[in-house]
N, C-alpha and C positions, 0 to 999 in steps of 0.2 A: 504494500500500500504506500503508495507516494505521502510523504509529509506533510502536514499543511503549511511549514511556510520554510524557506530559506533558512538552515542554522538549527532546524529543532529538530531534537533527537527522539525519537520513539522509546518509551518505557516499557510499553507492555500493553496487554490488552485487561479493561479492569469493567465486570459487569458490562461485557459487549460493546465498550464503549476505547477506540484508541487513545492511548495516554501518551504526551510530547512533554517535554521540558526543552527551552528555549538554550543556544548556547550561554549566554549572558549570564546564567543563574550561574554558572562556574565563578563567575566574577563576584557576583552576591556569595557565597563560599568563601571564596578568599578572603573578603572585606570581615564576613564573620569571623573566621578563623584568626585571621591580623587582629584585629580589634580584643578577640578573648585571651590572647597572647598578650598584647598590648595591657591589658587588664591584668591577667593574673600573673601571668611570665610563667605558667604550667603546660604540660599535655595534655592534663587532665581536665583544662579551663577549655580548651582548644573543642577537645572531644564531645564536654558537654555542649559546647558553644554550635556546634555543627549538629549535634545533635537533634537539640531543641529546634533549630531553626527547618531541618528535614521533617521534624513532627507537626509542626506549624503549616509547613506547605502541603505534607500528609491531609491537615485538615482541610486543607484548601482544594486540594482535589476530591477529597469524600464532599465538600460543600458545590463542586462542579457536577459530582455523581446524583447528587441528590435532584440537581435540575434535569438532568440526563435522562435518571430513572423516571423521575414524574414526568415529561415529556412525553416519556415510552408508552405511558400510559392513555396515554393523548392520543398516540398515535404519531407522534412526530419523533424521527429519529434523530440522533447526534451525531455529527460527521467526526469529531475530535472536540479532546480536551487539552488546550495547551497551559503549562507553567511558565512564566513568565519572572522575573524580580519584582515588576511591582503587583502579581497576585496570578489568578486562573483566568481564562478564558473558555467556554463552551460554546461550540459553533451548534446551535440548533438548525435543523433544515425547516423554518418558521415558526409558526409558533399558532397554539389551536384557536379557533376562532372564535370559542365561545368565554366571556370573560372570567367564568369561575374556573376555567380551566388554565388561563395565564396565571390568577391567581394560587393555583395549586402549583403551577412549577415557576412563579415568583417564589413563594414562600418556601417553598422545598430547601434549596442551600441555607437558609438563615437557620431553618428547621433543625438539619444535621449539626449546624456549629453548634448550637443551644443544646442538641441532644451529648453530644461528646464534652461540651459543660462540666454536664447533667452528672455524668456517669463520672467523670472525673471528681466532682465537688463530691461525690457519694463515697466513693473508692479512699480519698483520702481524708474522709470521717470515719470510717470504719475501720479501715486497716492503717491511717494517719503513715502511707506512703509520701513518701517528699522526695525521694532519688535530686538530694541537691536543690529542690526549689524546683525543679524543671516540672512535675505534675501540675504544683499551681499556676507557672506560669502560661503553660498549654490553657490550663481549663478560662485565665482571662483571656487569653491571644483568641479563643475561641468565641466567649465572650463578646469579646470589643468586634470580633470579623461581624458576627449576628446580627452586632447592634447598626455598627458602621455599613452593613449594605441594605440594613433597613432605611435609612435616611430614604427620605421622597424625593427624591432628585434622578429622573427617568433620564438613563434608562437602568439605571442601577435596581436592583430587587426591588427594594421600598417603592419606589417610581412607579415600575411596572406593577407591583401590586397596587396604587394608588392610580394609575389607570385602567385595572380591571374593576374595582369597586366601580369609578364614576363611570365608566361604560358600562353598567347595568341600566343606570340612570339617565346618561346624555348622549350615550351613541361613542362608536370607538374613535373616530375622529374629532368628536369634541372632547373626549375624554385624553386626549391623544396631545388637543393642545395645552389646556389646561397642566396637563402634567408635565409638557415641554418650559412652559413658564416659571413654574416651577421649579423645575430642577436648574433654569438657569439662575434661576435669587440665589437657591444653594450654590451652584457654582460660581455664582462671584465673592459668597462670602467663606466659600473653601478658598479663594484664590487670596481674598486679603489676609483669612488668616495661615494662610501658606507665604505669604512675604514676612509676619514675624516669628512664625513656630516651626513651621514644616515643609520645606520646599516641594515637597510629593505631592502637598495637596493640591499645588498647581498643575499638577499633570494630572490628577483626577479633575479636577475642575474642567482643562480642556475638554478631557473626555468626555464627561457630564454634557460641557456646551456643545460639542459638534455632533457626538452622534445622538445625541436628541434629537436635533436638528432633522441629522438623513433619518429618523427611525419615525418622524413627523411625515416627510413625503415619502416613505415609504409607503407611511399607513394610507396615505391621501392617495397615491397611484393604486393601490391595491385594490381598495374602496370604490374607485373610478373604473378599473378595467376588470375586475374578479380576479377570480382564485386561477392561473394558466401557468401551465409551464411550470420550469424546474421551481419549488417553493425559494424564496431571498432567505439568504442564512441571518439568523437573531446573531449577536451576540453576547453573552452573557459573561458578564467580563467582573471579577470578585478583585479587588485593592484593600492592601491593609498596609498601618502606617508602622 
């Protein structure tokens, strides 16, 4: 099976679905690995350090799987799942047309991170496992992914579920722009506050602005001519800071 894009390498195949990690993440490796060196001046900093950060992106593909799976359900397959440094991508081959069904595989990824929490907040009340901090810190990294792609700011999770609600009510195209508006107020005030805290947030913020943007006339052409030909790939695309 050909790659989906220039540079990214195939993992495996996980629940029917091809798994890619982007070359670049080599580079996100190194910087962790420097950095936990940099910190502790151990092997043992290094190891945990690469560690946690594989268990994180672990979670970020089980939160691309969950969108994968509930899609399947839909009826709409997934062409790949790619890893990326700044998070997951899932290429859907569209997306179902009925709006409690976006909303199922909107809420799906945020679902998974919340559920592996879950399990983790359990695990270390019961057996008060800590392996070094790294349990608790997964179960916030998990956490914060859940909360941060619920944000409303379309086409991120939160968005798209905040354009399946009001398209029960105003129609997918007015639902569609409402939630384009939207997400761009968040993305200018991810962008401000990405000039004094977080330079990332500026690249989520792009992303937020443009493909809103094309995921607006997309809907408006779709709407206009029907459902023909190959279905337009969604992308479902998970960032965490």
């Amino acid at each position: 099976m050909m790659q989906p894009m220039r540079g990214a390498w195939r993992l495996g195949r996980v629940a029917g679905v091809d798994a890619y990690v982007h070359w670049t993440f080599g580079l996100l490796m190194a910087w962790a690995a420097f950095s936990a060196w940099q910190g502790a001046g151990t092997g043992l900093a290094v190891v945990l350090g690469l560690g946690f950060l594989a268990a994180v992106f672990g979670s970020v593909l089980l939160h691309e799987l969950g969108h994968a799976v509930m899609a399947r359900r839909w009826g709409v397959r997934t062409r790949h799942i790619l890893l990326t440094p700044l998070g997951g991508i899932a290429s859907l081959e569209g997306m179902p047309k009925a709006p409690r069904a976006e909303l199922a595989v909107a809420l799906a990824g945020p679902a998974v991170n919340l559920a592996i929490a879950a399990v983790l907040a359990l695990v270390t009340n019961v057996t008060g496992l800590a392996l070094f901090g790294l349990v608790d810190g997964l179960m916030w990294a998990n956490l914060s992914l859940a909360l941060f792609n619920l944000i409303p700011a379309f086409p991120m999770d939160g968005g798209r579920a905040l354009r399946a609600l009001l398209a029960q009510r105003i129609g997918a195209q007015a639902a569609t722009r409402l939630a384009v508006r939207l997400g761009r107020v968040v993305a200018v005030v991810m962008a401000v506050l990405g000039l004094f805290f977080n330079p990332m947030l500026i690249l989520i913020a792009a992303f937020v602005w443009f493909a809103g943007a094309a995921e607006a006339r997309a809907t408006s052409t779709h709407d206009a001519v029907g459902w023909r030909g190959e279905p337009r790939v969604i992308v479902f695309a998970r960032r965490f800071r």
